[in-house]
C-alpha positions in Angstrom: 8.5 -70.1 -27.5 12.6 -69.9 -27.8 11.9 -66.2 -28.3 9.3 -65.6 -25.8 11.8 -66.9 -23.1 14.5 -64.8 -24.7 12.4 -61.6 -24.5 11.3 -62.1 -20.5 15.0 -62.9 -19.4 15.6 -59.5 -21.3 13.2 -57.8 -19.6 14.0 -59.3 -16.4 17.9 -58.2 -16.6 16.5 -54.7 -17.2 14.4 -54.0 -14.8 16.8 -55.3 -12.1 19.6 -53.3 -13.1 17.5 -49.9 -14.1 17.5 -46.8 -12.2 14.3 -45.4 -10.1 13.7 -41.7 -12.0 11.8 -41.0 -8.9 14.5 -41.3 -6.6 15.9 -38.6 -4.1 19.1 -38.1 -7.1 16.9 -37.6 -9.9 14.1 -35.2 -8.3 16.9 -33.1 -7.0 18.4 -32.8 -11.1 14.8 -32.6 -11.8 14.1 -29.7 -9.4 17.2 -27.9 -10.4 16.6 -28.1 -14.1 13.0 -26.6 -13.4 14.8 -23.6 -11.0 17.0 -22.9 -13.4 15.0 -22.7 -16.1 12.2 -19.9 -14.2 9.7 -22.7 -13.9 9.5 -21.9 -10.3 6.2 -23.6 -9.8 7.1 -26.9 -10.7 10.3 -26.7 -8.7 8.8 -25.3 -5.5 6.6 -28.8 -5.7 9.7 -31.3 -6.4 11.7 -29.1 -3.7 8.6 -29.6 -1.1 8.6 -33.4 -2.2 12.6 -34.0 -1.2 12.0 -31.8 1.8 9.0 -34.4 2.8 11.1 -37.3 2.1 12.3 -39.1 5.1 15.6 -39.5 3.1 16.3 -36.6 2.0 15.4 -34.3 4.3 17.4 -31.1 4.6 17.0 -27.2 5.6 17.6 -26.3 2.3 15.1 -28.2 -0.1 12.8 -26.1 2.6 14.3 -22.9 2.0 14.1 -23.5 -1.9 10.6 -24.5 -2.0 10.1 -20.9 -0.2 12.3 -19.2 -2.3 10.4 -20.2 -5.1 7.0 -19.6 -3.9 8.2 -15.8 -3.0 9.7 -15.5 -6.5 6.2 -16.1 -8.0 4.5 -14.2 -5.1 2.9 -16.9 -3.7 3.4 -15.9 -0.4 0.8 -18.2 1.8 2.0 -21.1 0.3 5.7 -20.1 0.7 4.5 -19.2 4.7 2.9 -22.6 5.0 6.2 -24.5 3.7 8.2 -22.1 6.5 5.8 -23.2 9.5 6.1 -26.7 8.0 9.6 -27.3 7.5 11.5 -24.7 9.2 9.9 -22.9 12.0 10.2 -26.0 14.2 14.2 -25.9 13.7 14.2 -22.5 14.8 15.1 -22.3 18.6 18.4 -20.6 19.2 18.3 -19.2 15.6 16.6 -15.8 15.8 17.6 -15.1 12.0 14.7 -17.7 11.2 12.1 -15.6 12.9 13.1 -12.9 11.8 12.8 -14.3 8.0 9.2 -15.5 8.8 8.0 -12.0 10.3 9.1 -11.0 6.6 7.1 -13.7 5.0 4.5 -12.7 7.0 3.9 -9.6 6.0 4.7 -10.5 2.3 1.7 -12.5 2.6 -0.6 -9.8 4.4 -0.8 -12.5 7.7 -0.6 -8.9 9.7 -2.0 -10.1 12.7 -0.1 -13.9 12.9 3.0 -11.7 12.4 2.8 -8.8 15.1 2.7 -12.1 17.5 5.4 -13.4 16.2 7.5 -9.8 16.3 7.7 -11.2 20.3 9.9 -14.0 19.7 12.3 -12.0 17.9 15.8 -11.7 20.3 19.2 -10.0 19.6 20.1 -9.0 17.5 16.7 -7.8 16.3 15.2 -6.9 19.6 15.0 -3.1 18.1 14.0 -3.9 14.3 11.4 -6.6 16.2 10.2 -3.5 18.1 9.9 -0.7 15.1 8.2 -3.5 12.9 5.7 -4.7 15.6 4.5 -0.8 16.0 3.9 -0.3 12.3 1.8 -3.6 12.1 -0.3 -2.0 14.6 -0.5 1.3 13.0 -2.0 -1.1 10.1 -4.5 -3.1 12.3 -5.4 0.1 14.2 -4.0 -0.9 17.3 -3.2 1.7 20.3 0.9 1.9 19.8 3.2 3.6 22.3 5.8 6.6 20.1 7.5 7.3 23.4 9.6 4.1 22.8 13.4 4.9 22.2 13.6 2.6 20.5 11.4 3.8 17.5 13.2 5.1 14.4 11.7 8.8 13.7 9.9 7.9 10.8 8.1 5.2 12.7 7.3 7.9 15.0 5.9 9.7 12.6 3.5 7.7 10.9 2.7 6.6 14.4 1.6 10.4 15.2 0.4 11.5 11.9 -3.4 10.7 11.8 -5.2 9.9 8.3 -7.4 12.3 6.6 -10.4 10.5 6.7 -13.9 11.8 6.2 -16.5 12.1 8.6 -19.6 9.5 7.6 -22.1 11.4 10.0 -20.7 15.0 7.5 -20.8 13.3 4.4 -24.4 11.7 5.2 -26.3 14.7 5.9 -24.9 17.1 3.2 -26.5 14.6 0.8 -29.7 14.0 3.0 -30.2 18.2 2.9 -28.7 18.2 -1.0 -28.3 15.3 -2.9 -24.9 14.3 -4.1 -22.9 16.9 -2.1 -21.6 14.1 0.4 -20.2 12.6 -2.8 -18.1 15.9 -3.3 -17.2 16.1 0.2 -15.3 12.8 -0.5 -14.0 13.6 -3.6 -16.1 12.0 -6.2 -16.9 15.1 -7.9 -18.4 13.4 -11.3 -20.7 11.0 -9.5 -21.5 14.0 -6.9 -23.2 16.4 -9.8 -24.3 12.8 -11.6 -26.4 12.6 -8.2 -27.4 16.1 -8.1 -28.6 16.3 -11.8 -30.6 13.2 -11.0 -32.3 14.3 -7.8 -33.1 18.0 -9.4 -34.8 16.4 -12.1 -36.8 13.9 -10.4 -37.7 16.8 -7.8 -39.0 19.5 -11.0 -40.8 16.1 -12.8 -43.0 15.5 -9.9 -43.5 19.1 -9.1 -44.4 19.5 -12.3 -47.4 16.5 -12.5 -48.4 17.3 -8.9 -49.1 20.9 -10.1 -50.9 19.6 -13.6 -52.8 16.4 -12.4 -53.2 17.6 -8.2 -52.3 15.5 -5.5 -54.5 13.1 -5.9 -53.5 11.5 -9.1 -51.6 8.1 -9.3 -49.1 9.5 -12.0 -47.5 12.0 -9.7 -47.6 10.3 -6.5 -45.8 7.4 -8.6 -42.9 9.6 -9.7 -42.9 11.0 -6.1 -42.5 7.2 -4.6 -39.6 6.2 -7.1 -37.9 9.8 -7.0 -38.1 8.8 -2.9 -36.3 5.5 -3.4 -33.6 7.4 -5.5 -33.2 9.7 -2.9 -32.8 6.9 -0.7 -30.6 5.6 -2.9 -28.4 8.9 -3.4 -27.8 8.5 0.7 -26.7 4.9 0.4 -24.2 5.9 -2.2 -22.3 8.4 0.3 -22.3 5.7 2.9 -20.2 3.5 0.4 -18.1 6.5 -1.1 -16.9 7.4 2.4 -16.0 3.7 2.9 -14.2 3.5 -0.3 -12.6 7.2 0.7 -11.4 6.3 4.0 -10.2 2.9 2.8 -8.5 4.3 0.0 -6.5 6.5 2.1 -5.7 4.1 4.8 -4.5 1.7 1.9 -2.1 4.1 0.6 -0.6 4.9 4.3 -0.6 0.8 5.1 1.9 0.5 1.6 4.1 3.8 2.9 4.8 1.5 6.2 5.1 -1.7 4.1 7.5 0.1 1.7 9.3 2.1 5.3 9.8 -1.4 6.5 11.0 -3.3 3.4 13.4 -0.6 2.6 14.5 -0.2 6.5 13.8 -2.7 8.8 14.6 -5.7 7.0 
């Protein structure tokens, strides 16, 4: 009993004089061990927890938890924590929308940030203006090159018009011979693949209809299936010009991506 009472007054003394591990000191020593240590992940969340702490709150737990997030490319999560925390401190500070265009981008929100290019003021009124043209270059939106304020190589891409192929070409070189629309796009391998296939379904049912007539189920078979290939054939153009045209547009969209990294920001 004597040591029973012992023990709780113990316990008692050490719980009233022990320190919270949760508090706003330790998550921050917490959060910084985890930075610097590359476990950017884990930080990002302890960072996000002082920044939602009524406490704590400050600008820059914010702008770690998005520096952490961009470090492991999570970019829409490192957006969300900007529009959270940051974007609502932003009036009179122009850097801050300027930051978020960038993140933006980073996380492919093309459309979200081309609105945003509006709220952009001096001094990046003419960066705003070159990087709001390029993201409608991307979504295929009718841009303006007279601007002044374009730099020449926005210009450019905004007058240089992609290579694409022609889907009404492509579709009827493969209706009249198989697997040619394939070439046309550049697939050469699956455009003789195609060929082969269609020549030898064409001489295999020429062949029975000329041994066994016209009448008989085994060619008129062959001739139904060697129909739905040919069929077939045509619906492969229609997705090898897709993947063509998308191909090339991709490879333009990351020339502008890599122009306004490089440039613009």
């Amino acid at each position: 009993m004597k040591h029973g009472v012992i023990l709780l007054l113990c316990l008692a003394a050490f719980t009233s004089t022990a320190q919270n591990l949760y508090d706003t000191v330790h998550t921050k020593i917490f959060a910084e061990y985890l930075y610097n240590t590359q476990q950017y992940e884990f930080a990002a969340e302890e960072y996000s927890r002082l920044a939602d702490s009524t406490y704590s709150f400050s600008l820059d737990y914010a702008f770690k938890t998005v520096e952490c997030y961009s470090i492991i490319y999570q970019y829409k999560n490192a957006e969300n924590t900007f529009a959270k925390y940051i974007l609502p401190q932003c009036k009179n500070r122009p850097e801050l929308y300027f930051n978020y265009v960038k993140l933006l981008i980073q996380s492919e929100d093309y459309a979200k940030a081309y609105s945003y290019c509006d709220s952009l003021q001096t001094p990046y009124t003419i960066k705003g203006t070159n990087i709001k043209t390029c993201l409608a270059i991307i979504n295929k939106t009718t841009v303006n090159s007279d601007n002044p304020q374009l730099t020449p190589e926005v210009k450019s891409f905004c007058q240089n018009k992609l290579d694409q192929k022609s889907m009404a070409i492509a579709v009827s070189m493969s209706a009249i011979v198989p697997g040619t629309g394939r070439i046309y796009c550049g697939y050469v391998r699956e455009g003789i693949m195609a060929f082969l296939r269609s020549g030898f379904d064409l001489a295999h049912v020429a062949y029975g209809f000329h041994k066994y007539g016209y009448k008989d189920p085994y060619p008129l078979f062959f001739a139904s299936l060697s129909a739905c290939f040919y069929v077939g054939n045509i619906f492969g153009t229609v997705k090898s010009v897709k993947k063509r045209n998308n191909s090339i547009k991709k490879k333009r969209d990351e020339q502008i991506i890599d122009y306004m990294h490089d440039n613009l920001f």
